[in-house]
C-alpha positions as CSV (number, residue, x, y, z in Angstrom):
1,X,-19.9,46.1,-40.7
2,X,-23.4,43.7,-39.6
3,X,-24.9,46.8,-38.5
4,X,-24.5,48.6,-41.2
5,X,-25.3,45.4,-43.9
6,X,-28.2,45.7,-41.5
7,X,-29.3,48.9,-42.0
8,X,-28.7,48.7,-45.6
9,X,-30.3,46.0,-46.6
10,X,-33.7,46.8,-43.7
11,X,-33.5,50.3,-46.2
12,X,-33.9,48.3,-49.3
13,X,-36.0,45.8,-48.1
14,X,-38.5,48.7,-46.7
15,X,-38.3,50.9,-49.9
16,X,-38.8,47.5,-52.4
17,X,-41.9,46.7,-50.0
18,X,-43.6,49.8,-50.9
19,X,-42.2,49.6,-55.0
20,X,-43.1,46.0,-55.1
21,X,-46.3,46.1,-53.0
22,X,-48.2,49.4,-54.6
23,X,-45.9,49.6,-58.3
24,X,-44.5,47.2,-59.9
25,X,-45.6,43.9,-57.9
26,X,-48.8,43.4,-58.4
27,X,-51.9,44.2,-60.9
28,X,-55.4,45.3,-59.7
29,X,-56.7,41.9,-60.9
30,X,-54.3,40.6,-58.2
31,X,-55.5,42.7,-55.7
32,X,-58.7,42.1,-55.8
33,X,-59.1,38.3,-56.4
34,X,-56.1,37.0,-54.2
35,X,-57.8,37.0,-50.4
36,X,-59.7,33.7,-49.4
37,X,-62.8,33.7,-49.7
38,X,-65.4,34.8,-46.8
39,X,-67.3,31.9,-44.7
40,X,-70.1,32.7,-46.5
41,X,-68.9,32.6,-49.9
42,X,-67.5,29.1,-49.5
43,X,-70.8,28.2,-47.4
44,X,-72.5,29.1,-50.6
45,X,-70.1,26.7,-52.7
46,X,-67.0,28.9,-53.3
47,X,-63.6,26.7,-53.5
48,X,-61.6,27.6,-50.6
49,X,-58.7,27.7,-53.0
50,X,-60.2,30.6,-54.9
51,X,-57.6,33.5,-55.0
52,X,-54.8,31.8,-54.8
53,X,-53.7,32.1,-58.1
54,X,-54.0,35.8,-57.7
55,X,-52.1,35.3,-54.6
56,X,-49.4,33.7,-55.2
57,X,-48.8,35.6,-59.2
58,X,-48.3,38.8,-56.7
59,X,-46.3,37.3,-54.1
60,X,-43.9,36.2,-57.1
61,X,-44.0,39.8,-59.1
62,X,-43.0,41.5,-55.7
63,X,-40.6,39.1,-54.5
64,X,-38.5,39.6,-58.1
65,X,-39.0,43.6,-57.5
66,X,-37.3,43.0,-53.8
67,X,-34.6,40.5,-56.0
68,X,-34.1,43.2,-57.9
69,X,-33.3,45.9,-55.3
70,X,-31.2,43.9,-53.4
71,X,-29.7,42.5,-55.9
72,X,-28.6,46.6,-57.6
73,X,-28.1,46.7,-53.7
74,X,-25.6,44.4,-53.4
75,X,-23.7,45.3,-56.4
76,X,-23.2,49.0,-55.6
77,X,-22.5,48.5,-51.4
78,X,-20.2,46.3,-50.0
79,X,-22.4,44.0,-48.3
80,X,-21.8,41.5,-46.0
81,X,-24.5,38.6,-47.0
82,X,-24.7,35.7,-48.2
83,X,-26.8,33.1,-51.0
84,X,-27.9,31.8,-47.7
85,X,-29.3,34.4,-46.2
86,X,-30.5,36.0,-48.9
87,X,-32.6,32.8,-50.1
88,X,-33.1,32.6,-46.3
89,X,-35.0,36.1,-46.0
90,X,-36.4,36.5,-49.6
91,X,-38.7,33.1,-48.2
92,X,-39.5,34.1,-45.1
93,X,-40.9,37.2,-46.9
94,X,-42.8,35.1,-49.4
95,X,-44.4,32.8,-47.1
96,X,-45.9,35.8,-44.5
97,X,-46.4,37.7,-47.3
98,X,-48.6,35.4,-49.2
99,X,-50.3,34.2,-45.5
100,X,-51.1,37.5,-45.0
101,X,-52.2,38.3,-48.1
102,X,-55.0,35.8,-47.7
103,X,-56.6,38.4,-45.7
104,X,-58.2,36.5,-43.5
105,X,-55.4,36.2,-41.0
106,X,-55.0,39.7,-41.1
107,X,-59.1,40.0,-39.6
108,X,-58.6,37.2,-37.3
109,X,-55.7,39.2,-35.9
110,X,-57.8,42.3,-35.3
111,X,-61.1,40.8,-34.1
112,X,-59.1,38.9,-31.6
113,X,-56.8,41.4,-30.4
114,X,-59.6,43.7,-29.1
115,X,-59.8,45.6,-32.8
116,X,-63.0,43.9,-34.5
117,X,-64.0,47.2,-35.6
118,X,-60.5,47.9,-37.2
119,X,-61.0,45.3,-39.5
120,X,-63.9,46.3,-40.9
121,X,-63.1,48.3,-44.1
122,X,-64.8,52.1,-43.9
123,X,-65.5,54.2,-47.1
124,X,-64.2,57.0,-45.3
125,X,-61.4,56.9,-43.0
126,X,-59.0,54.6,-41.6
127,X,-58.9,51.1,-43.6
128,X,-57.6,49.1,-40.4
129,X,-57.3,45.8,-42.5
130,X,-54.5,47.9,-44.6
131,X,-52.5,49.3,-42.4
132,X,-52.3,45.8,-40.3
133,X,-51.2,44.2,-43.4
134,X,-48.9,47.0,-44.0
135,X,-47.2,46.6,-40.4
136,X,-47.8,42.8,-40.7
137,X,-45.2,42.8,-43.9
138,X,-43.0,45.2,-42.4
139,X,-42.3,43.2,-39.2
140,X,-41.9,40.3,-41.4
141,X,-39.2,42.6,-43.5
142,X,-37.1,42.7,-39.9
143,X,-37.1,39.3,-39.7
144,X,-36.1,38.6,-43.3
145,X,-33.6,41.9,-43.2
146,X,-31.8,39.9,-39.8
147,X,-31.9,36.7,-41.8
148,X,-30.1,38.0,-44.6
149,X,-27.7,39.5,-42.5
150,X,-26.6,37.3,-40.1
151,X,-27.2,33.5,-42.3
């Protein structure tokens, strides 16, 4: 029965990311304003607070989407979790999600593992500061999907 609360709630949990993530959990003025701001920009007398706001309004709008699915989830399967684990996941998600989010982690990543031309965004082609982030939140999605399972 774990295995298969696993592999339900990993489904949900991947399908929500994507609903939450590109739909439903988050506006373009999110988008756009809730990374840190560069070096430079702060060098030049930006708050290094700025986008936060943005930030954190998304990471709460997607984190009541992935509620949401769990929660229709839940009610439909029998599924083995608990308030525990749920609240467990559901912040291990928010807290990576909104780190990463910040953008800068994701490009500190790259230029330090050997990809510093990944992270540059292209007009044309791969967008390697994307797809990280995309992989970043999924791995972060195991680790809340396990935590809701087994807590």
């Amino acid at each position: 029965m774990t295995l298969a609360t696993f592999g339900a709630v990993w489904a949900v949990l991947a399908v929500g990311h994507n609903l939450a993530d590109h739909v439903f959990g988050q506006s373009d003025h999110q988008a756009a304003n809730k990374g840190a701001p560069s070096a430079t920009d702060v060098a030049d007398g930006a708050s290094p607070r700025q986008g936060w706001s943005a930030c954190l309004s998304h990471v709460a709008q997607y984190h009541l989407v992935m509620a949401v699915m769990v929660a229709l989830a839940w009610a439909v399967l029998p599924l083995q979790i608990s308030w525990t684990g749920l609240a467990a996941g559901l912040v291990v998600s928010a807290v990576t999600h909104a780190f990463f989010d910040r953008r800068w982690p994701v490009r500190w990543l790259l230029q330090h593992t050997g990809s510093p031309e990944f992270a540059e965004l292209r007009a044309a082609g791969m967008n390697g500061m994307y797809l990280t982030d995309q992989a970043l939140h999924q791995t972060a999605l195991l680790v809340s999907a396990l935590l809701i399972t087994r807590l």
